[in-house]
C-alpha positions in Angstrom: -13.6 0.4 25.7 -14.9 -2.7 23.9 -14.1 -0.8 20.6 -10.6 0.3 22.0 -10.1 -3.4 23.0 -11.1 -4.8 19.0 -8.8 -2.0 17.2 -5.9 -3.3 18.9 -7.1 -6.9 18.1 -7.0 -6.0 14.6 -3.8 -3.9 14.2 -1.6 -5.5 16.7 -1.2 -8.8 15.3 -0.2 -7.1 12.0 2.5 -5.4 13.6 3.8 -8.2 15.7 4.6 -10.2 12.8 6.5 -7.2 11.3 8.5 -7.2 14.4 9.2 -10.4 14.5 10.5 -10.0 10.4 12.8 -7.1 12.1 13.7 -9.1 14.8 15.2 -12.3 12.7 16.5 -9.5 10.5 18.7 -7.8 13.5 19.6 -11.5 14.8 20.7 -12.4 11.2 18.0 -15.5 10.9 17.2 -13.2 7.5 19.9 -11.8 5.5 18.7 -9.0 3.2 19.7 -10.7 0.2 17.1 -13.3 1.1 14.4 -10.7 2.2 14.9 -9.1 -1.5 14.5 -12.3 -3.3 11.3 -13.2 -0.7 10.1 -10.4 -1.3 10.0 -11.0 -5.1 8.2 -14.1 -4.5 5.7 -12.5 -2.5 5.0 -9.9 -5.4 5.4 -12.3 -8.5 3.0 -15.2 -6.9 1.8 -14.8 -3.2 0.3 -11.7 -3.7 -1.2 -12.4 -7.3 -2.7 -15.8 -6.1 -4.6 -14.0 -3.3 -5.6 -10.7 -5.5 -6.8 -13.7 -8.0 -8.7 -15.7 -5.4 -10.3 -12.6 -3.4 -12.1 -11.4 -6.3 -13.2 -14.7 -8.7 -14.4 -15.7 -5.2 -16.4 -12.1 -4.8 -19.9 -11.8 -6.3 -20.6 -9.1 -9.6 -23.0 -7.0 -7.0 -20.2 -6.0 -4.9 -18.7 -4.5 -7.6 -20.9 -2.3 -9.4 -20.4 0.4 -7.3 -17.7 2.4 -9.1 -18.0 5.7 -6.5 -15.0 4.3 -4.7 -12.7 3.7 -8.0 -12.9 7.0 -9.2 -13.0 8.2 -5.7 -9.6 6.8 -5.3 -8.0 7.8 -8.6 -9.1 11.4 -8.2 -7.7 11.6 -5.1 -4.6 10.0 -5.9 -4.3 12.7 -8.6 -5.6 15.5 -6.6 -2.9 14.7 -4.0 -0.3 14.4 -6.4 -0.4 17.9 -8.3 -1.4 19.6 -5.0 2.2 17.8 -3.7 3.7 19.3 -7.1 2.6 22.5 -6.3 3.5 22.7 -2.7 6.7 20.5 -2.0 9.3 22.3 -4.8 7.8 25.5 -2.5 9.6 24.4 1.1 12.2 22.3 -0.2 15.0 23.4 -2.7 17.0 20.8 -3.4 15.2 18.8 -6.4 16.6 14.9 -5.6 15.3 15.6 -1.8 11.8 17.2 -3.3 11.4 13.8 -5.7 11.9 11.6 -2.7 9.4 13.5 -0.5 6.7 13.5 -2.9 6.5 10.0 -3.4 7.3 9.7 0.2 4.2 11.5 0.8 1.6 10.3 -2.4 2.5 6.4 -2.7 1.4 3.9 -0.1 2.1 0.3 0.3 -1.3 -0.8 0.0 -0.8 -4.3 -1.7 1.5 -5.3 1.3 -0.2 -3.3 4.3 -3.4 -2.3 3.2 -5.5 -5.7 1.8 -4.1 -7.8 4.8 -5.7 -5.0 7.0 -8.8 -4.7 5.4 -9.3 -8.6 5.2 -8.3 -8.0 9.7 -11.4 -5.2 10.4 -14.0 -7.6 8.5 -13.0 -10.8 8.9 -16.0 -12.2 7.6 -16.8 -10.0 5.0 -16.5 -10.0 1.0 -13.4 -7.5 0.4 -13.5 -8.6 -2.9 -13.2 -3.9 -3.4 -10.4 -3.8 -1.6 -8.5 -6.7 -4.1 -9.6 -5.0 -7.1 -9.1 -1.3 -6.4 -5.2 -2.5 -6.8 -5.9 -2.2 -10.4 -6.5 1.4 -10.0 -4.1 1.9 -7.3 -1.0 0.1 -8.6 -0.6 1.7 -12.1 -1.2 5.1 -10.7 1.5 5.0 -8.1 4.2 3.3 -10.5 3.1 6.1 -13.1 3.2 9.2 -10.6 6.2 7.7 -8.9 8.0 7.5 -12.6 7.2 10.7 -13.5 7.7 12.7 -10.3 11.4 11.6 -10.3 12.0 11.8 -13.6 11.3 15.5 -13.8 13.0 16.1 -10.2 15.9 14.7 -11.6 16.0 16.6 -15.2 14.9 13.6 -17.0 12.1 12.6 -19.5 9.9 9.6 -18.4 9.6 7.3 -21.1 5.8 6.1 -21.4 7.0 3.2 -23.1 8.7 1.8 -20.2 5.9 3.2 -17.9 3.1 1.0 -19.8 5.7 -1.9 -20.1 5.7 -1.8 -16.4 2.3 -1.5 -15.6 0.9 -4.7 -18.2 4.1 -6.8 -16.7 2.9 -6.0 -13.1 2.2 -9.2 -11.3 -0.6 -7.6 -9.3 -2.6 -6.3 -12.1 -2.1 -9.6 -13.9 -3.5 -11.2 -11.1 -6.2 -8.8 -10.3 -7.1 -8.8 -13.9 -7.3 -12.6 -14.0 -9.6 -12.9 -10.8 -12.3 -10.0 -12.7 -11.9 -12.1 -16.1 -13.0 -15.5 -13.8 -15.8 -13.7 -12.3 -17.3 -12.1 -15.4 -17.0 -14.5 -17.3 -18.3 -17.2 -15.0 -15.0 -20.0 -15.6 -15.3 -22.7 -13.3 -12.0 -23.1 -11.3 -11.7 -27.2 -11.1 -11.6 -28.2 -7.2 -9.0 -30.1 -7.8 -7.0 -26.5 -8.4 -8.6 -24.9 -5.2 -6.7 -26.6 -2.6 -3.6 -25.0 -3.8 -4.9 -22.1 -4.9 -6.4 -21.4 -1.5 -2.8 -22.3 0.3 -1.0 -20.1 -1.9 -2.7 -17.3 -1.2 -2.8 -17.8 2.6 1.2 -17.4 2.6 0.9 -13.7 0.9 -0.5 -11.8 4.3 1.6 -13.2 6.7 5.1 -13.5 4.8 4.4 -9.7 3.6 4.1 -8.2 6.6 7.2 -10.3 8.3 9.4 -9.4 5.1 7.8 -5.8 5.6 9.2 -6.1 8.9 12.7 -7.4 7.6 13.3 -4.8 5.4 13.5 -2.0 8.1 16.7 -0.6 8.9 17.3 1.8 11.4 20.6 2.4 10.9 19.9 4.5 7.7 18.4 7.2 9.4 18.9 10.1 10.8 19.9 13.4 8.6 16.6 14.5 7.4 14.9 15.5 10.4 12.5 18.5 8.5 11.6 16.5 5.6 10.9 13.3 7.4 8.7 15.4 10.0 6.7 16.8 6.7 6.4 13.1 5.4 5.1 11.4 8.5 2.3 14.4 8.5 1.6 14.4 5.3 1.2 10.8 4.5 0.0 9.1 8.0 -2.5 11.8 9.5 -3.5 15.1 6.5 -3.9 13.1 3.5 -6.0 9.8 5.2 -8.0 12.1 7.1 -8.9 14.2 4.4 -10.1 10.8 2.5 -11.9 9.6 5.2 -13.5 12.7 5.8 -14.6 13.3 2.2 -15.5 9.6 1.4 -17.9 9.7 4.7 -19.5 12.5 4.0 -19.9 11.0 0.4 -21.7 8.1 2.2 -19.1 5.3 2.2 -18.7 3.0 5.3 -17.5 -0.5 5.7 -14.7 -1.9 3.6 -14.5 0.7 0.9 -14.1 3.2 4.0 -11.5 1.2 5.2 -9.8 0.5 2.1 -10.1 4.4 1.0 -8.0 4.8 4.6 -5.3 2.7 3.8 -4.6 3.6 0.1 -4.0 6.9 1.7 -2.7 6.3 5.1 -0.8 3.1 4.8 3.2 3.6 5.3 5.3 4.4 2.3 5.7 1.7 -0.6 8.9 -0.3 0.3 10.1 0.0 -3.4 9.6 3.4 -3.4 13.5 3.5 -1.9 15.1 1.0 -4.1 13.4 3.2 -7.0 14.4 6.6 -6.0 18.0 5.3 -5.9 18.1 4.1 -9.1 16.4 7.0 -10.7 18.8 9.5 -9.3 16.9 10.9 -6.3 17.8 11.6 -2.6 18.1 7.1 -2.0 18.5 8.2 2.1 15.6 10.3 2.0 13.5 8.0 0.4 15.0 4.8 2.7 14.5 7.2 5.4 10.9 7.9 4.8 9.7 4.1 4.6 11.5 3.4 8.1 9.7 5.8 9.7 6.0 6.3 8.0 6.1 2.3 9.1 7.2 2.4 12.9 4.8 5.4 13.2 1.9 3.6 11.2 1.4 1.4 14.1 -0.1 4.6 16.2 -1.9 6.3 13.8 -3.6 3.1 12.1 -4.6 1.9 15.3 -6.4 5.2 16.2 -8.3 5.6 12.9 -9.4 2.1 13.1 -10.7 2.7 16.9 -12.3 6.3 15.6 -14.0 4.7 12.5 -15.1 1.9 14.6 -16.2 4.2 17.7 -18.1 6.6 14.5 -19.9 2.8 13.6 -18.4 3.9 10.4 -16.2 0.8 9.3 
């Protein structure tokens, strides 16, 4: 029970500030023109600030552990091309089998994930979890590029791709906070203060815009693919992570953070991308609507089992 009682202290109060961002979104308090441009805030400094801060404040022994990088980027890649394979199999039209694929591969990690990590250890340096964003980040944009450029009939261009990955304002920042730490640059205290403020806006506004940018409205058609995209990407792909990185002998916050880059809700972007690459845009909005209402259940129950296992 106690373990019951601490899962739903931790993944509750996420949730309950994304409904309250849905909430001032259906009583018009937040228009979605405003959400957008918050949003772009959040990514371009909130979120850099804190990536910045949570590892220059991280010590260099945390981090010489690389079993969980390439455990992530391997997996990534081994869900991809086994989502190549399979998807193009059980669904024939090639805009809805783009959409589904990065439905099902890319996570919103930055936005869901590190706030969730930094909920189950409190306490705790989760300095892992900040940096495995530069892993995580580039590989999703990448995959994400190329899977709808080829469902689509296009070429990706891996000039834009790299463009978009060394302009990324959370590999800047992650990339910053490892250049402070290795390097051993003093941060003056008169720069902390505001440093430290900054990047205790990015959690909270995140999850309320999160919240804001659901529409319920835009679903509904999709019934088959959506059922395949909730499964895939909220209970067989995290617990096949989980599993493996357990039995690998990971625990604690590279456990947890393995859990989320693989079982967090689908990348909000990942909507607004597929529409302007020329995949199925209702699909894709579709998928994000519901991988996140349905993220509240099977978050909470991996927590309670990890935490029950004395795994996390």
């Amino acid at each position: 029970m106690e373990n019951f009682i601490l899962s739903l202290e931790i993944v509750l109060p996420l949730f309950i500030v994304m409904a309250v961002g849905y909430a001032c979104k259906r009583m018009k308090l937040v228009t979605e023109a405003l959400a957008k441009q918050m949003n772009g805030l959040v990514f371009r400094v909130f979120l850099p600030v804190l990536l910045c801060k949570n590892i220059y404040t991280s010590s260099l022994e945390s981090l010489i552990n690389p079993g969980v990088f390439i455990f992530a980027a391997v997996g990534i890649l081994v869900m991809f091309f086994l989502l190549m394979a399979v998807v193009p199999r059980i669904e024939p039209d090639k805009r809805k089998c783009g959409a589904m694929i990065q439905a099902m591969f890319r996570s919103n990690y930055a936005y869901f994930g590190i706030p969730l990590v930094q909920a189950i250890f409190p306490q705790s340096d989760t300095s892992v979890a900040s940096l495995l964003v530069v892993i995580v980040v580039p590989l999703f944009n990448v995959l994400a590029v190329v899977v709808l450029e080829m469902f689509r009939g296009g070429k990706a261009d891996p000039r834009q791709i790299i463009k978009k990955i060394l302009t990324n304002p959370l590999i800047i920042g992650s990339l910053a906070g490892l250049i402070i730490l290795i390097t051993g640059i003093r941060i003056p205290s008169i720069l902390q203060k505001p440093i430290d403020d900054l990047g205790k806006v990015a959690t909270p506004l995140a999850l309320f815009l999160l919240g804001a940018s659901i529409d319920f409205s835009k679903t509904g058609a999709h019934v088959r693919q959506l059922s395949l995209c909730v499964l895939a990407k909220l209970v067989v792909f995290p617990l096949a992570a989980v599993l493996a990185g357990a039995l690998m002998g990971m625990r604690g916050v590279e456990l947890a953070s393995l859990l989320i880059i693989f079982g967090a809700p689908t990348a909000v972007n990942s909507a607004v991308m597929a529409q302007q690459m020329g995949s199925d845009g209702d699909l894709a909005t579709e998928a994000v609507v519901f991988t996140t209402a349905f993220s509240a259940l099977t978050v909470f129950l991996f927590v309670f089992a990890l935490k029950s296992l004395a795994l996390i």
